[in-house]
N, CA, C and O atoms as a GROMACS GRO file, in nm:
protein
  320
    1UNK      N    1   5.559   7.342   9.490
    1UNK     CA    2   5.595   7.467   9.424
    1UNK      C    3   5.643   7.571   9.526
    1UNK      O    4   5.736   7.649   9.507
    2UNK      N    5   5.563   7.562   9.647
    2UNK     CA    6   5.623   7.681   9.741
    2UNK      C    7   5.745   7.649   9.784
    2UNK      O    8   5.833   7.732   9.807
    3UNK      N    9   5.755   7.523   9.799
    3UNK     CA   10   5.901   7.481   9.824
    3UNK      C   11   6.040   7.544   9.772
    3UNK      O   12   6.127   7.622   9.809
    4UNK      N   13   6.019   7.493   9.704
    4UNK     CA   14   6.098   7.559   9.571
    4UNK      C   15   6.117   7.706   9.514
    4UNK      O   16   6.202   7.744   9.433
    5UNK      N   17   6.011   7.785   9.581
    5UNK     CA   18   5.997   7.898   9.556
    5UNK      C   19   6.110   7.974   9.680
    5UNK      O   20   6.192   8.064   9.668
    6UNK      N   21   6.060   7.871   9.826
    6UNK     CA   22   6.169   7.891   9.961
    6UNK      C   23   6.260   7.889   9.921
    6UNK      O   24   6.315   7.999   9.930
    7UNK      N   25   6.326   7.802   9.866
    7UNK     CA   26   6.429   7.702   9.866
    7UNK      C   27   6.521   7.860   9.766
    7UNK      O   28   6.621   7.920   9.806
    8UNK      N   29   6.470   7.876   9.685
    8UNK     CA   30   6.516   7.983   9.595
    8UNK      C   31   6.568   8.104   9.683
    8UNK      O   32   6.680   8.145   9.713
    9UNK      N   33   6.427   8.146   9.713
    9UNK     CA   34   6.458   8.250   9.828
    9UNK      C   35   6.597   8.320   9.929
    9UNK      O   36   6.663   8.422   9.952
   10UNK      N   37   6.576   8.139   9.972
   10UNK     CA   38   6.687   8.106  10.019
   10UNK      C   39   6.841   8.116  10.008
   10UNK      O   40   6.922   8.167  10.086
   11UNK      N   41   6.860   8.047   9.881
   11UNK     CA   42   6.957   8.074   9.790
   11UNK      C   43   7.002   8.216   9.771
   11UNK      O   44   7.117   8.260   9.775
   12UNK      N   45   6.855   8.300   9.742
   12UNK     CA   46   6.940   8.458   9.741
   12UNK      C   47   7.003   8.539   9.857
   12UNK      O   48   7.082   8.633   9.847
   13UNK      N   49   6.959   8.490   9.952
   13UNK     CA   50   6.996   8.532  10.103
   13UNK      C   51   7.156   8.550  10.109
   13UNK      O   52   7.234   8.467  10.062
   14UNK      N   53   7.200   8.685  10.183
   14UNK     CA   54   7.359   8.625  10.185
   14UNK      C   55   7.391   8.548  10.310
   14UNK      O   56   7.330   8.564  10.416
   15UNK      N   57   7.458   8.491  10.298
   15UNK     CA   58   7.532   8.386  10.402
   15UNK      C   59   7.619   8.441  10.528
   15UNK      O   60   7.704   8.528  10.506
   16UNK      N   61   7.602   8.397  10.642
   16UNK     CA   62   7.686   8.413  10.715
   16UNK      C   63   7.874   8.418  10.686
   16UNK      O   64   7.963   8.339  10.654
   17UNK      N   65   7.863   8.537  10.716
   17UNK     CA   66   8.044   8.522  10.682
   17UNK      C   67   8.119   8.414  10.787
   17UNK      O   68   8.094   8.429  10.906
   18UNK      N   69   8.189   8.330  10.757
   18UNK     CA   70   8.288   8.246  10.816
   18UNK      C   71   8.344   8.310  10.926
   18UNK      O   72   8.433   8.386  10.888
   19UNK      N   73   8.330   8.311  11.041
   19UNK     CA   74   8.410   8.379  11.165
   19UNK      C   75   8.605   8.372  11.181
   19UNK      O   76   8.697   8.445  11.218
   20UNK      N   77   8.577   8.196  11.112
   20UNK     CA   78   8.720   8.208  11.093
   20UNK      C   79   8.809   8.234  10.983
   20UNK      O   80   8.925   8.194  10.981
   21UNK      N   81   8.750   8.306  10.885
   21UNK     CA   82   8.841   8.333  10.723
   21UNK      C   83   8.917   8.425  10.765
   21UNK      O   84   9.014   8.448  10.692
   22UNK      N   85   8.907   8.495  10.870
   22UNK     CA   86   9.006   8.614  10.856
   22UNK      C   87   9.172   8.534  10.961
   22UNK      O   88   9.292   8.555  10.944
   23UNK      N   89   9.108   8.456  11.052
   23UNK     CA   90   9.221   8.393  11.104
   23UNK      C   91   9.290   8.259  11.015
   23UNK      O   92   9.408   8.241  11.042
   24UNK      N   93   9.247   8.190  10.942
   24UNK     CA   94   9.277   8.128  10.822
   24UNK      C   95   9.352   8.202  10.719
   24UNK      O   96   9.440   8.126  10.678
   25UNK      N   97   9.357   8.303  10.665
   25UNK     CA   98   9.396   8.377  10.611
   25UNK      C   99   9.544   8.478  10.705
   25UNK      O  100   9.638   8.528  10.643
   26UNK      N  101   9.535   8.482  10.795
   26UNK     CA  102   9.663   8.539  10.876
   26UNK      C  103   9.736   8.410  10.891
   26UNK      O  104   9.855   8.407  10.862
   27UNK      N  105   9.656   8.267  10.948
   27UNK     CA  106   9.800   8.171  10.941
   27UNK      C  107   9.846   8.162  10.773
   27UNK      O  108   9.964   8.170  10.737
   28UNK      N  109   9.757   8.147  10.700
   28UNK     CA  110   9.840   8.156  10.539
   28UNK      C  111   9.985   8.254  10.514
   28UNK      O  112  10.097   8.242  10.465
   29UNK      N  113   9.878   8.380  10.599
   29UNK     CA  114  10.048   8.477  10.559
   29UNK      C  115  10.157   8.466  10.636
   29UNK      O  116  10.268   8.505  10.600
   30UNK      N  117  10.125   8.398  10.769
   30UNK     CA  118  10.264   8.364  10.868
   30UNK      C  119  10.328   8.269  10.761
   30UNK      O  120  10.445   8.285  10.726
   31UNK      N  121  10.247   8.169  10.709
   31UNK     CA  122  10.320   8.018  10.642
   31UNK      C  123  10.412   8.084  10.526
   31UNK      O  124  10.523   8.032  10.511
   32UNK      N  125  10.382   8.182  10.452
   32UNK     CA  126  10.406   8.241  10.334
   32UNK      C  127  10.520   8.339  10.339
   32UNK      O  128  10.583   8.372  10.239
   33UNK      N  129  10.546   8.390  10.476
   33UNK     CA  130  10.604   8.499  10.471
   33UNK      C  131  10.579   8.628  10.458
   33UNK      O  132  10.644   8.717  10.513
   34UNK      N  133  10.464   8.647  10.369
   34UNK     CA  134  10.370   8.758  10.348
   34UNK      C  135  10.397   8.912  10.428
   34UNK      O  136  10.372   8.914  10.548
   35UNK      N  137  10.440   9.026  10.372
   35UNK     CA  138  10.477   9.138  10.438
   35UNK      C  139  10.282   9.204  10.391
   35UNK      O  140  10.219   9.181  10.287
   36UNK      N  141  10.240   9.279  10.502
   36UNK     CA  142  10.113   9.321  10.507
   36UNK      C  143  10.078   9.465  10.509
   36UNK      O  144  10.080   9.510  10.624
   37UNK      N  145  10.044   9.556  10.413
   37UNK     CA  146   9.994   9.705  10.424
   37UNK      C  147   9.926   9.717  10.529
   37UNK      O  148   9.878   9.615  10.578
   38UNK      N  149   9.904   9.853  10.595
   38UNK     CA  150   9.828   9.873  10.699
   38UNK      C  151   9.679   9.842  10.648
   38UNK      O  152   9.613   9.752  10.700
   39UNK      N  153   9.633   9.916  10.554
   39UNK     CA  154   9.543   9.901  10.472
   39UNK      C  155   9.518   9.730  10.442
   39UNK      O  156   9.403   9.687  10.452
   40UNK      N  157   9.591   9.671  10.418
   40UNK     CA  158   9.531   9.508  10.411
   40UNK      C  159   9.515   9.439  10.545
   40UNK      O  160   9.446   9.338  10.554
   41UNK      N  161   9.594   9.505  10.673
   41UNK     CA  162   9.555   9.429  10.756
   41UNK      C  163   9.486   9.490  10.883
   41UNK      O  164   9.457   9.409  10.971
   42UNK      N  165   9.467   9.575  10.897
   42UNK     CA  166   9.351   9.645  10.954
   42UNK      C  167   9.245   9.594  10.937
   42UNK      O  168   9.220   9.536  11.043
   43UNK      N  169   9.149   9.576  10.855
   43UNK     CA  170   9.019   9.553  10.811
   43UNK      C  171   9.036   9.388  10.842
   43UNK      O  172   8.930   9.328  10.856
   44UNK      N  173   9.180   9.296  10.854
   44UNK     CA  174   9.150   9.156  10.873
   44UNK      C  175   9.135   9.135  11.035
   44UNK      O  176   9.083   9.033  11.080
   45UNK      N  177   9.185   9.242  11.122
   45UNK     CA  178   9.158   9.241  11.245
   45UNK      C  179   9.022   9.321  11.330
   45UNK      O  180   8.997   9.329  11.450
   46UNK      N  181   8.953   9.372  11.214
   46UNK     CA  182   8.822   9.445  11.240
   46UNK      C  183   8.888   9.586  11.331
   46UNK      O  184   8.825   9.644  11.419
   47UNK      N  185   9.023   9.621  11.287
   47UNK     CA  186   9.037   9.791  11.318
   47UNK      C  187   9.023   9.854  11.234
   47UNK      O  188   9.003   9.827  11.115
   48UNK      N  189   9.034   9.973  11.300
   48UNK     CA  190   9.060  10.127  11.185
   48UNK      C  191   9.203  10.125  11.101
   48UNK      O  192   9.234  10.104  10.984
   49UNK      N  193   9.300  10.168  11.267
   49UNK     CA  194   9.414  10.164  11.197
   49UNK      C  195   9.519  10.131  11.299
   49UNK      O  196   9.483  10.134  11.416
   50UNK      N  197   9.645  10.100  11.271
   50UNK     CA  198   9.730  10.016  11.386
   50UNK      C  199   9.862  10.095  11.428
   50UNK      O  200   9.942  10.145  11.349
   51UNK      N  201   9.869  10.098  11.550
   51UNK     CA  202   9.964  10.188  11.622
   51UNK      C  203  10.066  10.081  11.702
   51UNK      O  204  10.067   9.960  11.720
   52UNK      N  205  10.154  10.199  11.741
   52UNK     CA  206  10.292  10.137  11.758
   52UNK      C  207  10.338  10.024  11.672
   52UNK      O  208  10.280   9.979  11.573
   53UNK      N  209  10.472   9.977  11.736
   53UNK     CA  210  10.586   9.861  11.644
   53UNK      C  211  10.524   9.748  11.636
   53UNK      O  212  10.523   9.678  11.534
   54UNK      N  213  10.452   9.715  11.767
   54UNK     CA  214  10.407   9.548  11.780
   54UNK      C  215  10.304   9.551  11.917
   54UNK      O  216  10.301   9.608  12.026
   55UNK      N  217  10.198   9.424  11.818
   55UNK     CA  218  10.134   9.407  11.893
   55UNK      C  219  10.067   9.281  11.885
   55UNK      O  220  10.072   9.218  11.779
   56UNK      N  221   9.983   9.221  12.019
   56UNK     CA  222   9.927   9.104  11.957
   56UNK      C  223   9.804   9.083  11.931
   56UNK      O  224   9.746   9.191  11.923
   57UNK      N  225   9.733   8.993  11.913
   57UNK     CA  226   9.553   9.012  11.889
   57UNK      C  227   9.575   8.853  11.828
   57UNK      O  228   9.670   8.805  11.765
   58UNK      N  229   9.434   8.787  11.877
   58UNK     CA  230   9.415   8.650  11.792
   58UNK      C  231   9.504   8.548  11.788
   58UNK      O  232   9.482   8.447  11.722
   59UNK      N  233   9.642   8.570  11.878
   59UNK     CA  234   9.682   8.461  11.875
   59UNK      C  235   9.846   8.472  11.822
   59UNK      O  236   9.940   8.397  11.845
   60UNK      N  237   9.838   8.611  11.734
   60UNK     CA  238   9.944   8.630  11.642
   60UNK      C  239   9.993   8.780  11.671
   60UNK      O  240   9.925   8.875  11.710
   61UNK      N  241  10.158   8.774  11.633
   61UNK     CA  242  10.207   8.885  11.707
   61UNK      C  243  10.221   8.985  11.545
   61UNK      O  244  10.247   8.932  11.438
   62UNK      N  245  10.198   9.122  11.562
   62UNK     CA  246  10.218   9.149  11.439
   62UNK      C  247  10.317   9.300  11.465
   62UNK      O  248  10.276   9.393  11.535
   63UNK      N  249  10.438   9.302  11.400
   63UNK     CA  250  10.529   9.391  11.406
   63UNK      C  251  10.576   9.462  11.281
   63UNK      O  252  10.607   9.402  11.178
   64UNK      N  253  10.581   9.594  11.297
   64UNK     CA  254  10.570   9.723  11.195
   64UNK      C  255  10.754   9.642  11.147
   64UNK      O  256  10.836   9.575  11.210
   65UNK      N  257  10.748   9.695  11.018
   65UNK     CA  258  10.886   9.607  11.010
   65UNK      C  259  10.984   9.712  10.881
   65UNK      O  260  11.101   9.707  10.845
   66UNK      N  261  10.845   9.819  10.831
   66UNK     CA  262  10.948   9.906  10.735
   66UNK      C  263  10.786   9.984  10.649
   66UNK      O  264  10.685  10.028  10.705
   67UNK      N  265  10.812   9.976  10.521
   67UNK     CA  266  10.720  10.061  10.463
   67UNK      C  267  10.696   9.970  10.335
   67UNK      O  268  10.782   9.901  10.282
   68UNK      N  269  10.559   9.985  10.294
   68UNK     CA  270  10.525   9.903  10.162
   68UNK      C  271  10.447  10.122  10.079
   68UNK      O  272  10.344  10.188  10.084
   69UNK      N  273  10.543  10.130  10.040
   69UNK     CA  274  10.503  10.223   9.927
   69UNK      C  275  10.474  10.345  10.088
   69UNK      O  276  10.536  10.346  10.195
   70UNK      N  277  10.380  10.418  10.051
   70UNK     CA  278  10.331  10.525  10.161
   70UNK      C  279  10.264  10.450  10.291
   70UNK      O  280  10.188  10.520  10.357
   71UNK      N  281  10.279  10.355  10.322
   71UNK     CA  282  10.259  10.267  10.401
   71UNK      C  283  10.330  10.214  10.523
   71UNK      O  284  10.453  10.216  10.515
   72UNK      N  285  10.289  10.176  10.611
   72UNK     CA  286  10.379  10.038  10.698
   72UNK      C  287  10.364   9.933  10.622
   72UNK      O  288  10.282   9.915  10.533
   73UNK      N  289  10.467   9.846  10.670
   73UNK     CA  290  10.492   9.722  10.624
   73UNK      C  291  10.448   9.615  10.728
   73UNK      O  292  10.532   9.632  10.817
   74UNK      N  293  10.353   9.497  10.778
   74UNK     CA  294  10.320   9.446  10.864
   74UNK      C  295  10.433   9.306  10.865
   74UNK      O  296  10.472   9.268  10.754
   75UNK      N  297  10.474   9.244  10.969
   75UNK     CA  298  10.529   9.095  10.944
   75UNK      C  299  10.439   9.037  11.081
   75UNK      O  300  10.455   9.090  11.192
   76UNK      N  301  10.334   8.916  11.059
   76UNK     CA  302  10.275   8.867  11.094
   76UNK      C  303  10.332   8.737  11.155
   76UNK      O  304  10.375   8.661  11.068
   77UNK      N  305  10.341   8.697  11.268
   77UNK     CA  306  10.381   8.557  11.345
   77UNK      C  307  10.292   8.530  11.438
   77UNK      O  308  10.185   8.588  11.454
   78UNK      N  309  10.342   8.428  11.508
   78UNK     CA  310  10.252   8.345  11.556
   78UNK      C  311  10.312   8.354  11.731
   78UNK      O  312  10.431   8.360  11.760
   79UNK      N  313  10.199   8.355  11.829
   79UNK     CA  314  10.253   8.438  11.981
   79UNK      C  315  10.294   8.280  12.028
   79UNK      O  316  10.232   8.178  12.001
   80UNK      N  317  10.422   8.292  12.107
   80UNK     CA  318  10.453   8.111  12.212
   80UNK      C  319  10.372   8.108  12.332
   80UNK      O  320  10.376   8.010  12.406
   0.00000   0.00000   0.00000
């Protein structure tokens, strides 16, 4: 019974977030084409907010490319 009572416990616990969903999710939008709000991709690189045209981080180069509404527009690639 206590087992089971753990085992439950357990279950309610939250889980370690995946370290890599946020880089899984940036190669998706290179594959896709995907243009990125500052607002959507800020928070996938654990910043505030993103300055100048281009820059790199993680592997991937990411360059200001126009405006999505009151926004930048992000285009996400991949660094050689």
């Amino acid at each position: 019974m206590v087992g089971v009572l753990l085992g439950a416990l357990a279950s309610l616990q939250p889980t370690e977030p995946d370290p890599l969903a946020n880089l899984e999710l940036l190669e998706r939008v290179v594959e896709k084409g995907w243009l990125l709000s500052t607002s959507q991709l800020a928070p996938l690189l654990g910043l505030k907010s993103l300055h100048g045209s281009e820059f790199c981080r993680y592997g991937f180069v990411f360059t200001r490319v126009g405006r999505n509404g009151a926004e930048s527009a992000w285009r996400v690639g991949k660094e050689k």
